[in-house]
PyMOL commands that place a pseudoatom at each C-alpha (Angstrom):
pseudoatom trace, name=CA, resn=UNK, resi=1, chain=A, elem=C, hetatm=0, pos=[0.000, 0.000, 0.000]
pseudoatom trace, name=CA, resn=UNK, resi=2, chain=A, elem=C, hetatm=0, pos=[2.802, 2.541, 0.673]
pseudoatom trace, name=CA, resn=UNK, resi=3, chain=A, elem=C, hetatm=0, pos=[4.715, 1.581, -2.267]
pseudoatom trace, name=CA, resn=UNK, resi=4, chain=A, elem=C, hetatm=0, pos=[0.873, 2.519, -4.183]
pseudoatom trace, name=CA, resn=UNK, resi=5, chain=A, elem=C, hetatm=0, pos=[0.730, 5.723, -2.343]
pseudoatom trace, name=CA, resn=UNK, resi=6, chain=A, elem=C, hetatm=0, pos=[4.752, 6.374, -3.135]
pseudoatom trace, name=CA, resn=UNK, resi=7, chain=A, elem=C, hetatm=0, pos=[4.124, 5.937, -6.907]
pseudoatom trace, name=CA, resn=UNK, resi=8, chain=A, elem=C, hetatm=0, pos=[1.198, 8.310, -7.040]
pseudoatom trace, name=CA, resn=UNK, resi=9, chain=A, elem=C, hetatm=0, pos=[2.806, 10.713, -5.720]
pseudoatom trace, name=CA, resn=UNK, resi=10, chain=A, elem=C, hetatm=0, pos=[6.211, 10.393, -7.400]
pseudoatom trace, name=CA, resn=UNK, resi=11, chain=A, elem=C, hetatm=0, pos=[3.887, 10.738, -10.414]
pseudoatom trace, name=CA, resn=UNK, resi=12, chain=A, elem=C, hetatm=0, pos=[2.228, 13.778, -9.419]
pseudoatom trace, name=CA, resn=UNK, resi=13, chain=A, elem=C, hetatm=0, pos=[5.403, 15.409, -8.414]
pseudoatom trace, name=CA, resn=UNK, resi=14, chain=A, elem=C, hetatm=0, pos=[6.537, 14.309, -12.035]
pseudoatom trace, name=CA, resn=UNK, resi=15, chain=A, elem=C, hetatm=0, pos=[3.473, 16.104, -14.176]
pseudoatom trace, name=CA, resn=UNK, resi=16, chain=A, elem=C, hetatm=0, pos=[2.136, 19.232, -12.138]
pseudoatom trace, name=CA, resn=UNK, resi=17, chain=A, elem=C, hetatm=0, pos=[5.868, 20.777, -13.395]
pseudoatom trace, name=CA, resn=UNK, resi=18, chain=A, elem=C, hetatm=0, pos=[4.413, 20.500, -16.887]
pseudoatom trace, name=CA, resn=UNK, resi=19, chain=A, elem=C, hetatm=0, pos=[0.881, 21.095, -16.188]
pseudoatom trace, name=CA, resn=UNK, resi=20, chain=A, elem=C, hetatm=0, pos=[1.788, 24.293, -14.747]
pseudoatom trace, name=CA, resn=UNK, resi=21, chain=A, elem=C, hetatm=0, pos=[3.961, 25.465, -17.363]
pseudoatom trace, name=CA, resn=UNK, resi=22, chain=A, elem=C, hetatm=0, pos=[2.358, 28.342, -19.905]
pseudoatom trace, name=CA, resn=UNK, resi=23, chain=A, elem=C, hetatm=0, pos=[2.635, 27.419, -23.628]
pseudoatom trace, name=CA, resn=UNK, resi=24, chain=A, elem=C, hetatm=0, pos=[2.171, 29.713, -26.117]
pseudoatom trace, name=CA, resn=UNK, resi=25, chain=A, elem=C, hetatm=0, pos=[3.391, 33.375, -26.894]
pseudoatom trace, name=CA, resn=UNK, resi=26, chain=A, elem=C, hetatm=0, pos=[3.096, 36.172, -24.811]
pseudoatom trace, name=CA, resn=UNK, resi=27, chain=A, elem=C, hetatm=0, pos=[0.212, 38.085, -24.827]
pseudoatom trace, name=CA, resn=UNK, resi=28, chain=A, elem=C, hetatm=0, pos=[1.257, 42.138, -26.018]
pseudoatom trace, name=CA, resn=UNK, resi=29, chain=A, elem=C, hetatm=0, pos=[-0.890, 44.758, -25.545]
pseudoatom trace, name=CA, resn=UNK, resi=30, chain=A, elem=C, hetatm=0, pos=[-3.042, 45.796, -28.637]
pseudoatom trace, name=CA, resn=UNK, resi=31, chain=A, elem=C, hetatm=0, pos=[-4.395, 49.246, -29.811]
pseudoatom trace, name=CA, resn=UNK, resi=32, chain=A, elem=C, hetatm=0, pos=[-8.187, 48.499, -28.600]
pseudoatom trace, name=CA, resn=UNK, resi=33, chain=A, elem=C, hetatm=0, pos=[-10.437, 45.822, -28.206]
pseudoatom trace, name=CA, resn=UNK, resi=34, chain=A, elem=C, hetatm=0, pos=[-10.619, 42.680, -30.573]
pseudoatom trace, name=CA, resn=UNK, resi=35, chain=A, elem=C, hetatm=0, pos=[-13.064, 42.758, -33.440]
pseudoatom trace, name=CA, resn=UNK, resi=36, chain=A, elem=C, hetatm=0, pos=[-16.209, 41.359, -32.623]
pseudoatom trace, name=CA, resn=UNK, resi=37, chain=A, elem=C, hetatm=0, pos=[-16.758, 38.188, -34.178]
pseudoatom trace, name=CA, resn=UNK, resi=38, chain=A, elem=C, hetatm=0, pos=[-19.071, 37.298, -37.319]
pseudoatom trace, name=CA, resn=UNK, resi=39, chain=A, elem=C, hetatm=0, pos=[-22.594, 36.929, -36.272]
pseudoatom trace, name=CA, resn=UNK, resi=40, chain=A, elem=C, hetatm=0, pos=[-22.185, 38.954, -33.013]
pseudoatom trace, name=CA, resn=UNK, resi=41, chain=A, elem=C, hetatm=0, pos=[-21.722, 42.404, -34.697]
pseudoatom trace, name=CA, resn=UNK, resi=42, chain=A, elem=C, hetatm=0, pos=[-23.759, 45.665, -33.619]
pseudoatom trace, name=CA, resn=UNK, resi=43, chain=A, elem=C, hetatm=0, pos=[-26.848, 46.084, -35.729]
pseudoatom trace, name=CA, resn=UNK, resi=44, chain=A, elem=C, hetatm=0, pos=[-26.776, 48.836, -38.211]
pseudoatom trace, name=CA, resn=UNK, resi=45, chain=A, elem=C, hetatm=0, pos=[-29.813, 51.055, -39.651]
pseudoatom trace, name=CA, resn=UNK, resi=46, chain=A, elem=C, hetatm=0, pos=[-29.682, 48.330, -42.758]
pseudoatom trace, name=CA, resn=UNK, resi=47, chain=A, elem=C, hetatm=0, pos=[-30.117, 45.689, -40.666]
pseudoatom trace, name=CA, resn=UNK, resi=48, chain=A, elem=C, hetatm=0, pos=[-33.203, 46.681, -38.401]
pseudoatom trace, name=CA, resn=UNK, resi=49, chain=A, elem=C, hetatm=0, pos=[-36.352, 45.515, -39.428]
pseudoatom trace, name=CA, resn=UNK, resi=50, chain=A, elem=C, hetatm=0, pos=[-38.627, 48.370, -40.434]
pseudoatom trace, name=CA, resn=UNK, resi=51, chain=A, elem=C, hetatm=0, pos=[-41.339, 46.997, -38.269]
pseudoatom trace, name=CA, resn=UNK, resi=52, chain=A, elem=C, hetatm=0, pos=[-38.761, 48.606, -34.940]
pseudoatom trace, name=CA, resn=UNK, resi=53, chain=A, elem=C, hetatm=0, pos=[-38.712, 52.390, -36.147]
pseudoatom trace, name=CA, resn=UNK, resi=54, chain=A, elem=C, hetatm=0, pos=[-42.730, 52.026, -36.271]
pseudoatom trace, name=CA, resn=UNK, resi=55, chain=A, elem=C, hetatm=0, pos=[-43.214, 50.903, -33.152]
pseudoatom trace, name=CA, resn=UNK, resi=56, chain=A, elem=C, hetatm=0, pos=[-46.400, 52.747, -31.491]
pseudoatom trace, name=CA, resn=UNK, resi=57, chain=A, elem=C, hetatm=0, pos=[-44.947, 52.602, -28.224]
pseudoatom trace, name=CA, resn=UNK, resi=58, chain=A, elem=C, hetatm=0, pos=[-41.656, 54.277, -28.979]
pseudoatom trace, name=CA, resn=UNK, resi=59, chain=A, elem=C, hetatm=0, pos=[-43.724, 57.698, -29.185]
pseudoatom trace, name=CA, resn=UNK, resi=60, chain=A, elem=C, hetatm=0, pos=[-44.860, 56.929, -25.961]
pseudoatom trace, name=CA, resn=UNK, resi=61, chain=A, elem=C, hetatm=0, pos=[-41.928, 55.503, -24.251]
pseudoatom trace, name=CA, resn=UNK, resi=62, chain=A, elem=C, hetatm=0, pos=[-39.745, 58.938, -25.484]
pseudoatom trace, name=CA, resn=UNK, resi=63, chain=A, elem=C, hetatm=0, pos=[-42.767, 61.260, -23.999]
pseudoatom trace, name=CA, resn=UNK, resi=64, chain=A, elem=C, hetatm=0, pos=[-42.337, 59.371, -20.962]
pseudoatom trace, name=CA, resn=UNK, resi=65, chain=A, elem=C, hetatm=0, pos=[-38.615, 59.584, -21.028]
pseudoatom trace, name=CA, resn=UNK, resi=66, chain=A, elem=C, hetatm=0, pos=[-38.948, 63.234, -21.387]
pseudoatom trace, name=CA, resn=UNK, resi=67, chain=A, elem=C, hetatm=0, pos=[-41.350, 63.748, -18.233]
pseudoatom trace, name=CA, resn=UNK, resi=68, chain=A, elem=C, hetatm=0, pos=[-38.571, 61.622, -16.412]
pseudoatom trace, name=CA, resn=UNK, resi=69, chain=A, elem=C, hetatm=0, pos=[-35.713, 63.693, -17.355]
pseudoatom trace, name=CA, resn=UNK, resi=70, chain=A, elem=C, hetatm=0, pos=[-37.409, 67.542, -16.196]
pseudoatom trace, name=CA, resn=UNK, resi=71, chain=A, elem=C, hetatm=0, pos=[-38.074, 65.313, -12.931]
pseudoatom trace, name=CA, resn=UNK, resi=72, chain=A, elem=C, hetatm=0, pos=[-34.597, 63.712, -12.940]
pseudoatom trace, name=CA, resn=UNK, resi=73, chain=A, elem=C, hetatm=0, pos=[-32.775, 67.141, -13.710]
pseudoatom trace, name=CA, resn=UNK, resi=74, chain=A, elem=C, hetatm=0, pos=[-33.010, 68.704, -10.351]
pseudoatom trace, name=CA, resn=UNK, resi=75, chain=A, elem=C, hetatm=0, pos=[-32.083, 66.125, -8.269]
pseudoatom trace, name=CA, resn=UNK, resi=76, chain=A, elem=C, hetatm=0, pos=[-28.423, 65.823, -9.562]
pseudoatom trace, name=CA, resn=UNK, resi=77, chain=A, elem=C, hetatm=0, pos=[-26.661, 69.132, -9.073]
pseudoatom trace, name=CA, resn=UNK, resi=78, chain=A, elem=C, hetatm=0, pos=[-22.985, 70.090, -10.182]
pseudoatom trace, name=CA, resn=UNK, resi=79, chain=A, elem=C, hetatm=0, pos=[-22.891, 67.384, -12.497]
for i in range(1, 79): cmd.bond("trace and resi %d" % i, "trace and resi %d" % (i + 1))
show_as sticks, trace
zoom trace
């Protein structure tokens, strides 16, 4: 049994030096952030459906908006 646990651990102690080790090339600083990849860009005016810039509720959500923002404006002075 102690020549079981002796093994194990001789084996361990053989492949956590390795398993530990980085591979690979460092990692250098780039000019911004990565390009988004394909299918995850933003959406552009082309690719909105028309059915979104007819919404009936966007009148009414940007009147509310509106209201909120007179309300809003006093509370946050020196801003």
């Amino acid at each position: 049994m102690q020549k079981l646990i002796l093994t194990i651990m001789l084996l361990i102690l053989a492949v956590s030096p390795a398993a530990m080790a980085q591979t690979g090339a460092p990692s250098t600083p780039s000019a911004g952030p990565p390009p988004a990849p394909i299918g995850h860009l933003q959406p552009t005016p082309k690719t909105v459906p028309a059915d979104v810039y007819n919404d009936p509720r966007a009148k009414e959500n940007a009147k509310q908006d509106a209201i909120l923002d007179r309300k809003v404006k006093g509370i946050c002075r020196g801003c």
